[in-house]
N, C-alpha and C positions, 0 to 999 in steps of 0.2 A: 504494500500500500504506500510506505514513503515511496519507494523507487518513481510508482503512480505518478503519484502529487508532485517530486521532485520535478520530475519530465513535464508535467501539464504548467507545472509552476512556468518554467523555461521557454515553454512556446508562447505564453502569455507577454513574459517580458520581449520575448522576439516582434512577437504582433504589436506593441505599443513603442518596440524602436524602431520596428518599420517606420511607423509613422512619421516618424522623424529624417527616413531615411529614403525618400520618393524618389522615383529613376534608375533605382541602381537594382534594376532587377527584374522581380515580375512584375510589376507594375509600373506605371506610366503614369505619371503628375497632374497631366493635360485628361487624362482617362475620366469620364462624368458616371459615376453610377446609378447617383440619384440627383434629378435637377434642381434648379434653386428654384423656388416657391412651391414646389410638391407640398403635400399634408398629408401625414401618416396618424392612425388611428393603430393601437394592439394591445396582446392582454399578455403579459408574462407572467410565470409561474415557475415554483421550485419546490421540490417534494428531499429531504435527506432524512436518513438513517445511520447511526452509531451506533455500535452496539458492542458490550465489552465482557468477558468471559473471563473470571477469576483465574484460571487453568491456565490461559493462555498467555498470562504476566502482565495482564492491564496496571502497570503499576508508573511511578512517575517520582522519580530520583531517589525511591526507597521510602519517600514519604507517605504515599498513597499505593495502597497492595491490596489484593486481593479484591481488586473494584469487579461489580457484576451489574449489570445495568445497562439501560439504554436511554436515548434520546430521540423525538421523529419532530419531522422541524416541516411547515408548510406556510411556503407563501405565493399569494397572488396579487397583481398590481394591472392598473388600466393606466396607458400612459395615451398624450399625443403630441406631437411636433410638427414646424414647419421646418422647413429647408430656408436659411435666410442666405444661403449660395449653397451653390454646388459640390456635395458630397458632405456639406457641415449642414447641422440639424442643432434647434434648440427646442426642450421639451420639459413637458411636467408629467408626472404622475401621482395617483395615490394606489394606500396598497393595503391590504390587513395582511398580518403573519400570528400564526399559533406555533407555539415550541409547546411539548410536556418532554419529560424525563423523570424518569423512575431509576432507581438508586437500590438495587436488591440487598446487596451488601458492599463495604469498604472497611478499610483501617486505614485509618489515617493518625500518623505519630504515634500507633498503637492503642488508639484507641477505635471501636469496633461499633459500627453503624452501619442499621438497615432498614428496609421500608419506607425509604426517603421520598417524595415527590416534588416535581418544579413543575406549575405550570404557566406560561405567558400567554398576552394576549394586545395584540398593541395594531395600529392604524399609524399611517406613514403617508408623508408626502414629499417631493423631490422637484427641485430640477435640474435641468442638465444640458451639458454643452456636446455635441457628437462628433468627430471627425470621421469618416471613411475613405478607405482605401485600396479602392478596384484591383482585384487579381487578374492575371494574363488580356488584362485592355479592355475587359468586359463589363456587361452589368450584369452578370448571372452572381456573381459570391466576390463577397469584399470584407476584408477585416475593418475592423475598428475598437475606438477609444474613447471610451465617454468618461469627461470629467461631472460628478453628480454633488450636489449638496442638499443633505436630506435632512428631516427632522422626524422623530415616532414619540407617541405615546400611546399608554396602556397603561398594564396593572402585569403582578406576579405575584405568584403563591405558592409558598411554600410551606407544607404540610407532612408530617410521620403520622403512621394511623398507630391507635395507642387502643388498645380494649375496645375497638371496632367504632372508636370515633377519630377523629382529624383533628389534630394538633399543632400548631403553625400561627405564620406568620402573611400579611397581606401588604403590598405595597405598593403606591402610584409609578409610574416609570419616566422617564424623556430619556431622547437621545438626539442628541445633533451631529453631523458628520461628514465628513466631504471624503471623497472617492475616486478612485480611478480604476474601470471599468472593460478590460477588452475582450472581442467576443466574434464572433463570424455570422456574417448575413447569407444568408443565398437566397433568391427570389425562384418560386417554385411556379407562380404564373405571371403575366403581365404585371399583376398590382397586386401581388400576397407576395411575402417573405418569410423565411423561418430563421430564427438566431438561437443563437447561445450564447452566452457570459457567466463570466466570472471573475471576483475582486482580483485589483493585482493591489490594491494599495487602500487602505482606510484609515482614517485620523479623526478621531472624535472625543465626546465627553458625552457619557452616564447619569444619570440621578433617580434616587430613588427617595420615594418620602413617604414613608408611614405615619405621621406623627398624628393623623387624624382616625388613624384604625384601631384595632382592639391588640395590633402590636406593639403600639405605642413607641414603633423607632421614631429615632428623626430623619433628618434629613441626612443625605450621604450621593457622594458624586465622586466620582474617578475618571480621569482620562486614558486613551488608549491609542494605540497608534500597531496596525499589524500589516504586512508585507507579507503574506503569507496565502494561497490558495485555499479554498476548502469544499472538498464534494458535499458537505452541508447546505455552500453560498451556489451551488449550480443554478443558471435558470435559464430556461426556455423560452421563446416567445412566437406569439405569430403576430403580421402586421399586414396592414392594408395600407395602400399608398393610392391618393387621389391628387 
């Protein structure tokens, strides 16, 4: 699975130094894929699965051992753009995502927990600036690069079941974020497209605030910055072009 991600990691970065790097290859500068005032209309979605097996060493610097568990993570988003020139697009979208994970068993520092659950639930919106980048002179399939900056709120919960009731904690969420995004288009008829994407780069800031729940946390915020791929963040889309 690293070997995977290493590899998918690397053509990502490849596809977003293309961009930078017009002419000297397959592609052609002058090449129009998509025209300037075009208007695109689509629905993207992304389905992941993690899932982790005591037996099989799910463990993490010796701290965390014997983890058993999983995570299923779903999101869908409706976006639209126009073309303000040729092959560049600016757009919005909004989105919902649901995350749960279950937590069978873990130790952590030696100490032994189970029957853990997270679940989230949060609405999103974005926008964004697109570059693309026609392959062999054509308009059938183009890489690209989207720079996004997005915002989500929700709620999350987390709960152990204890003598067949739920025991836990509830909290409001945000997140603010900016992104760098590359991903393949191919046009399957005159005006439908299909893509794929995935983060090559995310920098944001966190917060959570319970202080009005029966948790009674407060407020708490963290920032984060990762360069990293994840078949989690996969997404698909389809698009219509008028």
């Amino acid at each position: 699975m690293k070997k995977r991600l290493l590899l998918l990691w690397a053509m990502l970065v490849a596809i977003s130094s293309g961009l930078f790097a017009q002419g000297r290859g397959m592609s052609n500068p002058e090449a129009v894929f998509i025209e300037k005032g075009t208007k695109s209309a689509g629905i993207q979605f992304g389905w992941g699965h993690w899932g982790a097996d005591g037996d099989e060493g799910a463990d993490l610097i010796g701290l965390i051992t014997g983890l058993e568990g999983n995570v299923n993570n779903f999101d869908i988003s409706a976006s639209g753009s126009w073309f303000i020139r040729d092959n560049t697009s600016v757009g919005v979208a909004i989105g919902y995502t649901d995350m749960r994970a279950a937590v069978d068993s873990v130790s952590f520092l030696g100490n032994n927990e189970s029957d853990r659950h997270l679940f989230r639930q949060a609405l999103s919106g974005s926008v964004s600036l697109r570059q693309y980048l026609p392959l062999f002179n054509g308009k059938i399939i183009a890489m690209f690069a989207e720079g996004r900056l997005s915002g989500r709120t929700g709620y999350i919960k987390s709960y152990k079941m204890a003598d067949g009731r739920k025991e836990g904690t509830y909290s409001d969420l945000g997140r603010v974020m900016l992104g760098v995004y590359p991903g393949i288009s191919v046009f399957a008829t005159q005006d439908i497209s299909f893509e794929v994407s995935l983060p090559l780069f995310e920098l944001g800031c966190n917060w959570y605030d319970g202080s009005g729940t029966e948790s009674g946390n407060s407020i708490t915020n963290h920032g984060f910055v990762r360069f990293k791929p994840s078949l989690m963040s996969l997404k698909t889309g389809i698009v219509y072009h008028f």
